[in-house]
C-alpha positions in Angstrom: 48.0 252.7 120.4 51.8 252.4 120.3 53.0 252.5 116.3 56.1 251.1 117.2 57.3 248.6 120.1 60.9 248.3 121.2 62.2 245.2 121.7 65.1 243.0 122.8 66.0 242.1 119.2 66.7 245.7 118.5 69.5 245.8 120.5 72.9 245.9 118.3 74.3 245.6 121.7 75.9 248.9 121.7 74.2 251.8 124.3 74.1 255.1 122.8 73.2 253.5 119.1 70.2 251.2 121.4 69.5 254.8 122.9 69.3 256.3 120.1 66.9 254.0 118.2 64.8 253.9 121.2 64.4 257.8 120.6 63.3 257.1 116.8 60.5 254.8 118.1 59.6 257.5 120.1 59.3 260.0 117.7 58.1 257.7 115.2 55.2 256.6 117.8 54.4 260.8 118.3 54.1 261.7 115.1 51.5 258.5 114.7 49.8 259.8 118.2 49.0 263.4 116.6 48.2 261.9 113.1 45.8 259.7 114.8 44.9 262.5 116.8 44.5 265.1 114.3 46.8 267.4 115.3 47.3 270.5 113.6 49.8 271.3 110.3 52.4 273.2 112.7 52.2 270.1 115.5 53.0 267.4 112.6 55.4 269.9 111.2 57.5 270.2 114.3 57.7 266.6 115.0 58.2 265.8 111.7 61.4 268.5 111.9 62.4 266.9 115.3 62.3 263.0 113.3 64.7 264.5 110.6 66.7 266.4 113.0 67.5 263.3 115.2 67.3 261.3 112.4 71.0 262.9 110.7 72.1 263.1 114.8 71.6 259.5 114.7 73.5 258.6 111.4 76.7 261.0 111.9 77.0 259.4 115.1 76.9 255.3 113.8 78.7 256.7 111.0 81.7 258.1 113.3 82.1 255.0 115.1 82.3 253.2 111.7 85.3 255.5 110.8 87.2 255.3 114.2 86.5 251.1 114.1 87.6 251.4 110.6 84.5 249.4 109.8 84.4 247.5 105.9 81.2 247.9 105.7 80.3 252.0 106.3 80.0 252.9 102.9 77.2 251.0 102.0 75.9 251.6 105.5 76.3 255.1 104.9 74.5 254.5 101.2 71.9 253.1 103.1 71.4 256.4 105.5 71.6 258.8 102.6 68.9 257.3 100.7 66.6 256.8 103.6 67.8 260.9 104.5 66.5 261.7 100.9 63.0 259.9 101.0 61.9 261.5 104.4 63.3 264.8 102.9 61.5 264.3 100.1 58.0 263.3 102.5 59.3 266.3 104.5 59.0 269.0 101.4 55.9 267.4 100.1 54.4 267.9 103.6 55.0 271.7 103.4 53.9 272.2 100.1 50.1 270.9 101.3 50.7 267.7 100.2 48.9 264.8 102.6 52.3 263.2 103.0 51.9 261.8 106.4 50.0 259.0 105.5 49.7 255.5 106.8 51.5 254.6 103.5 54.7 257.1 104.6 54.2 255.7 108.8 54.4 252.4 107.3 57.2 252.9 105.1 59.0 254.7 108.3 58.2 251.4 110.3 59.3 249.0 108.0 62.8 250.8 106.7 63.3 251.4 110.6 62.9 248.0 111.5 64.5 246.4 108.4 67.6 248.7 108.5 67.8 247.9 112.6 67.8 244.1 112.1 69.4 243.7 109.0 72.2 246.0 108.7 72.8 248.3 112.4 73.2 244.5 114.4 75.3 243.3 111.9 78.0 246.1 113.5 77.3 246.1 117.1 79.3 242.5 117.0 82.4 244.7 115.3 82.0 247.8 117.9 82.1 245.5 120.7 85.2 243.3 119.5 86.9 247.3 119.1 85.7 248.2 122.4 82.5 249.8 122.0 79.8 248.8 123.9 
């Protein structure tokens, strides 16, 4: 079962950002496979790394076309990254301490914020990186 679906209204109309998000789902989607599939700590570990890893790829690289578009909106964009960086730090840390962090409580919060963030703040800049060139 997938955990997450891409779809058209995802698109901030902007290829490598579209790219990358499609990656997020992906790894999003794994770590729910080998939840689902009771994978071992070091499995849910890795992907969980790999999530975290692409996840700060992803927002340095939205967060250097906002500051060579000049965009007026990056620094609460960027507020928004560093508090979502934080929580799956936090779910991160808890995770290796023996915690049951990955929970359908932390894939659902994952979902949502993903979602949400995607159609309620990233296409609210695609229109601005096109109009600078960006597509």
């Amino acid at each position: 079962m997938t955990f997450m679906v891409w779809n058209d209204k995802l698109s901030v109309g902007v290829k490598a950002i579209d790219d990358d998000h499609k990656v997020l789902l992906g790894l999003a989607n794994k770590l729910w496979d080998s939840i689902t599939a009771e994978r071992g700590k070091q499995v849910l570990d890795d992907i969980l790394d790999e999530l975290v890893k692409y996840t700060t790829y992803h927002f340095e690289r939205e967060e250097q076309l906002f500051a060579y578009t000049s965009y007026p909106d990056a620094s609460e964009h960027k507020k928004q990254h560093d508090d979502l960086t934080k929580r799956v730090l936090e779910i991160q840390k808890r995770y290796r301490e023996g915690a049951p962090a990955l929970t359908l409580e932390v894939m659902n919060f994952l979902k949502d914020w993903l979602y949400d963030h995607i159609l309620r703040s990233d296409v609210r800049f695609g229109p601005y990186l096109n109009s600078k060139g960006i597509k």
